[in-house]
C-alpha positions as CSV (number, residue, x, y, z in Angstrom):
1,X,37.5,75.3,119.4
2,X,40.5,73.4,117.5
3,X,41.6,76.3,115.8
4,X,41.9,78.1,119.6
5,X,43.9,75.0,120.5
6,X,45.9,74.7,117.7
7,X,46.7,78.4,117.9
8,X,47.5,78.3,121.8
9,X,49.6,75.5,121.5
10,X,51.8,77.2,118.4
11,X,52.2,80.0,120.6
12,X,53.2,78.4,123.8
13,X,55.1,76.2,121.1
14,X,57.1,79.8,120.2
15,X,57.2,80.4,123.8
16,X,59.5,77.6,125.1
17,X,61.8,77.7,121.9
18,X,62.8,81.5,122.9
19,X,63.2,81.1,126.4
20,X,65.4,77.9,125.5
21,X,67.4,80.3,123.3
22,X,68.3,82.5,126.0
23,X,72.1,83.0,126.3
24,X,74.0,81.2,129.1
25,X,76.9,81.8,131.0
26,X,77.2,78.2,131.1
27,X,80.8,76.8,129.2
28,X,84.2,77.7,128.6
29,X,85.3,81.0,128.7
30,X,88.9,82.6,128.3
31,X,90.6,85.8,128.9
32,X,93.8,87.3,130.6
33,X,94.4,89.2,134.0
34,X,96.9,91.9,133.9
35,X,98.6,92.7,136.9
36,X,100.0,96.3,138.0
37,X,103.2,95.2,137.7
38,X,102.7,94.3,133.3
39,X,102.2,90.7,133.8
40,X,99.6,89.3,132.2
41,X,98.3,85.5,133.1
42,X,96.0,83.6,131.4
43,X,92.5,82.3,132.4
44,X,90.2,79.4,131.2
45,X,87.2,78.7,133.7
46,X,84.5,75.8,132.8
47,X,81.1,76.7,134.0
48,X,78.2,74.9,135.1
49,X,74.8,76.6,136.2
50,X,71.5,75.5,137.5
51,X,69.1,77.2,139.5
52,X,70.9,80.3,140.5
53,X,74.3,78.0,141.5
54,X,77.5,78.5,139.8
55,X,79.8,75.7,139.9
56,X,83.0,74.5,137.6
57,X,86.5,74.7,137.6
58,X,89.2,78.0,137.1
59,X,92.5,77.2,135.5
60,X,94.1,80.8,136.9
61,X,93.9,80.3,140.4
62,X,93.8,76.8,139.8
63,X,91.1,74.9,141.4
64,X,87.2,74.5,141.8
65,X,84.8,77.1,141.6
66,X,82.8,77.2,145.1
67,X,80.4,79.6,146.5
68,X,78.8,80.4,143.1
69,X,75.8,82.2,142.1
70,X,74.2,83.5,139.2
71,X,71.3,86.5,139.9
72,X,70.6,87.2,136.5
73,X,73.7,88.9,134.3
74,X,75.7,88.4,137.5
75,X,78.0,85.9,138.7
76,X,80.4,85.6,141.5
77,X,82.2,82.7,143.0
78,X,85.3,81.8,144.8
79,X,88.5,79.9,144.0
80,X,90.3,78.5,146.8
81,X,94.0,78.7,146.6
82,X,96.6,77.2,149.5
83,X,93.1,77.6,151.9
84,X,91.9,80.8,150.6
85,X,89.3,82.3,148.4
86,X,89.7,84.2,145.8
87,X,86.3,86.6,144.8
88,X,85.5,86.6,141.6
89,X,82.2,89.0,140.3
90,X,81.3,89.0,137.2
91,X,78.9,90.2,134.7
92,X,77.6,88.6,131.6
93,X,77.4,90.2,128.1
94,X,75.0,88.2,126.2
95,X,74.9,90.7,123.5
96,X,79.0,90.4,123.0
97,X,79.1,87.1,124.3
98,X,81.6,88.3,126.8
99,X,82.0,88.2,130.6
100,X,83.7,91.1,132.9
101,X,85.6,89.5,135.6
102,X,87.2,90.9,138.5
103,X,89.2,89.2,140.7
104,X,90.3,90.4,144.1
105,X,94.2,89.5,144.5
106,X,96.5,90.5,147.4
107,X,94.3,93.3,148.3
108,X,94.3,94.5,144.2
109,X,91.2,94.3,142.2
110,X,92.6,92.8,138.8
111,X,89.6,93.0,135.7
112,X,89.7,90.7,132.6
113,X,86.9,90.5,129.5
114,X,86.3,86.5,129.3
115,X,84.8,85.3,125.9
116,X,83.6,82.4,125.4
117,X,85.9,79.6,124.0
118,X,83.8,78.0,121.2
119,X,86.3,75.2,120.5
């Protein structure tokens, strides 16, 4: 009977370490948006997640992250700039540690690769 116990609790033991090793899209990520037109502009967002909401705060458009979710690999949020949102979608490369984000600009879809800023 201990030795079931001791067993089920190693296991379950095993169990929580890996799921607590799961990658995250939670942090600091950076990457550059390159316009049509050449120029290029540089992006650091700060994210916090919990329980399928994605919050934080974008550097390029400048502001808070609102609106966020996170439905398993994906994200998407908005960025409000002079009253209105910016889309961002978004999915998460655990295996690369890298994010693809596109952002929709002026009625142009602009795609970066974020990775994560381990600084």
């Amino acid at each position: 009977m201990t030795k079931k116990i001791f067993t089920t609790a190693a296991l379950l033991s095993c169990l929580l370490v890996s799921f607590k090793a799961l990658p995250t899209v939670e942090g600091k990520w950076k990457g550059t948006f390159k316009t049509p037109d050449g120029n290029e502009y540089p992006v650091t967002y700060n994210f916090k997640a919990q329980s399928g909401m994605l919050g934080g705060v974008a550097t390029f458009p400048k502001g808070s992250i609102i609106n966020g979710k996170v439905e398993g690999t994906e994200i998407s949020f908005d960025v409000p700039v002079y009253g209105s949102p910016i889309m961002h979608t978004g999915k998460y490369y655990s295996q690369a540690d890298s994010i693809g984000m596109d952002i929709q600009l002026n009625g142009k879809k602009l795609h970066a690769t974020l990775l994560r800023d381990n600084e």
